[in-house]
LUMGU-866471 format. One record per residue (C-alpha): residue in three letters; x, y, z. Coordinates in steps of 0.02 Angstrom, whole numbers, padded with zeros to 5 digits, always signed. Example, Ala and Ser with C-alpha at 12.3 -4.5 7.8 and 13.67 -1.06 7.14 Angstrom:
! residues 2
ALA+00615-00225+00390;SER+00684-00053+00357;
This chain:
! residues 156
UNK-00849+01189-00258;UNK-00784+01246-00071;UNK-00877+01122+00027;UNK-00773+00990-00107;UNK-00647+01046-00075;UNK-00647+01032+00102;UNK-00731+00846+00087;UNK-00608+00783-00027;UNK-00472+00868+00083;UNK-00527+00790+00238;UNK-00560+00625+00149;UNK-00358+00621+00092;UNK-00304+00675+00268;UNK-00403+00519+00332;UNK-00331+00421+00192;UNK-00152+00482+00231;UNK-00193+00451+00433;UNK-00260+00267+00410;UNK-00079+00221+00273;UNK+00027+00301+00393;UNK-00058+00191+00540;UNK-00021+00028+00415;UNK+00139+00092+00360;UNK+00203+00095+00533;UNK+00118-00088+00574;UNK+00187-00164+00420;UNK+00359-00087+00450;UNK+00354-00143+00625;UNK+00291-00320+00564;UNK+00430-00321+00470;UNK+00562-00275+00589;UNK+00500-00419+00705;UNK+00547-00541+00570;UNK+00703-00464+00472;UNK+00790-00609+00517;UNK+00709-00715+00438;UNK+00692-00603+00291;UNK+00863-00592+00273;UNK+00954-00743+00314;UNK+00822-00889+00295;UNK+00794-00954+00104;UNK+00709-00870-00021;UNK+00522-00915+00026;UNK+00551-00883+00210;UNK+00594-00692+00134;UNK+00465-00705-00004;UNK+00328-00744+00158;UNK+00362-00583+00231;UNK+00395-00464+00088;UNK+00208-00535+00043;UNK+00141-00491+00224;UNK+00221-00322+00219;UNK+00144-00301+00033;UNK-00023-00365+00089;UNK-00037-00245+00258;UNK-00029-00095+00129;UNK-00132-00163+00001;UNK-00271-00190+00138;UNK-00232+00002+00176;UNK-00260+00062-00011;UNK-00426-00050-00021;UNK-00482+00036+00166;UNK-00461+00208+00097;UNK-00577+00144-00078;UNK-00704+00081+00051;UNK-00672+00272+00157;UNK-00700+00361-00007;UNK-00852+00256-00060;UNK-00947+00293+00123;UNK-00930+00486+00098;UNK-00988+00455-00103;UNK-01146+00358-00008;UNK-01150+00492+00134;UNK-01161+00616-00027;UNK-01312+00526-00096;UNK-01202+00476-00259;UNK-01225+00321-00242;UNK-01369+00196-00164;UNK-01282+00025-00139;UNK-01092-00004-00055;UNK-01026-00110-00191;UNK-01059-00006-00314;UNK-00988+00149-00214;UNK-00840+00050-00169;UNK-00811-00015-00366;UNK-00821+00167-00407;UNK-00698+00215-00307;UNK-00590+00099-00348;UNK-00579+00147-00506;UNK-00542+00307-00473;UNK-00420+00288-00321;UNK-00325+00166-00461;UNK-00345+00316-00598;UNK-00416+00191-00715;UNK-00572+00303-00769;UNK-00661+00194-00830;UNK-00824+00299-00838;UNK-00940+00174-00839;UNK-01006+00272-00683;UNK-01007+00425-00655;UNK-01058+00561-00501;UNK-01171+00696-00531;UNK-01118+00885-00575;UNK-01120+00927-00405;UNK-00988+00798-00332;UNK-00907+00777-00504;UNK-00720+00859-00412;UNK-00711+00711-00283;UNK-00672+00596-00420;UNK-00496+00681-00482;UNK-00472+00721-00293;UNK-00476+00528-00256;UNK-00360+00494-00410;UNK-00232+00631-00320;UNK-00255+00540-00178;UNK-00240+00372-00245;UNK-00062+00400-00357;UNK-00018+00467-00196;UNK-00066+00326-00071;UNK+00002+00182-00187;UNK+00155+00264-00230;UNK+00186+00280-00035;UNK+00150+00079-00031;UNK+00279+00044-00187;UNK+00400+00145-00123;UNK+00389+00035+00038;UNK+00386-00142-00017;UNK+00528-00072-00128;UNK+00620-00037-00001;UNK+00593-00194+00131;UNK+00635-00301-00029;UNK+00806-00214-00080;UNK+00829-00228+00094;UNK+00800-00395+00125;UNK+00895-00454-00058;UNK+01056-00341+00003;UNK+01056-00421+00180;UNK+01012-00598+00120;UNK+01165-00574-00016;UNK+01284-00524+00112;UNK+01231-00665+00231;UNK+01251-00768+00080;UNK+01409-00710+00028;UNK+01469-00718+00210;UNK+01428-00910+00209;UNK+01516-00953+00063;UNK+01671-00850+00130;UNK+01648-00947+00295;UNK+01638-01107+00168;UNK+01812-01065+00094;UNK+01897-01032+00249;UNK+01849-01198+00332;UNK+01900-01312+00169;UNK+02074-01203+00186;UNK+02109-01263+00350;UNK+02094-01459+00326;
């Protein structure tokens, strides 16, 4: 149960490692284009919420593929597909349990789940927060436009 314990541990620090890496890459990604995010029309914005969104997905399916390498490192499991469909599931907490580990690795499986609710809350919480930023600022830029609008048909 110890040496688990320490796998799954080190497994979710890798996990948590490799999303902070794409965190930081998507946030920086979407820096570089905030202007067009929030000023341009709405698919110019919808473009790059979908990059951002797509950066941390990628990171959520690397850790499934991380986790399924130490299940095949374990001996769990003989082919990568399956490994990485296993994992899946359980990184998503969908529990299916059409597959199951043996006894002796059974603990990695909630560990991943942990890991998982974790990992893609840290991703919602992110694309939450580049697309309430980039509806406020395209609003304001919007509103700012129409005010602008106003101003010039009250001076003719």
């Amino acid at each position: 149960m110890l040496l688990n314990l320490i796998i799954g541990l080190s497994t979710m620090a890798a996990c948590l490692l490799l999303q902070a890496v794409l965190l930081v890459l998507a946030i920086r990604y979407y820096v570089r284009h905030i202007r067009v995010a929030t000023t341009s029309s709405f698919w110019s914005a919808l473009r790059v919420i979908c990059a951002f969104m797509v950066m941390l997905v990628v990171g959520n399916l690397l850790q499934c593929t991380i986790w399924a390498l130490v299940f095949m490192v374990l001996g769990e499991f003989e082919a990568l597909s399956v490994a990485v469909y296993h994992s899946a599931v359980n990184f998503a907490t969908l529990g299916y349990g059409d597959i199951v580990m043996s006894e002796q690795h059974r603990l990695l499986g909630p560990m991943e789940a942990i890991n998982g609710v974790i990992m893609i809350g840290v991703s919602t919480a992110a694309v939450m927060t580049a697309l309430q930023h980039s509806l406020k600022e395209s609003l304001a830029a919007q509103k700012w436009t129409l005010e602008e609008r106003r101003d010039d048909r009250g001076s003719r």
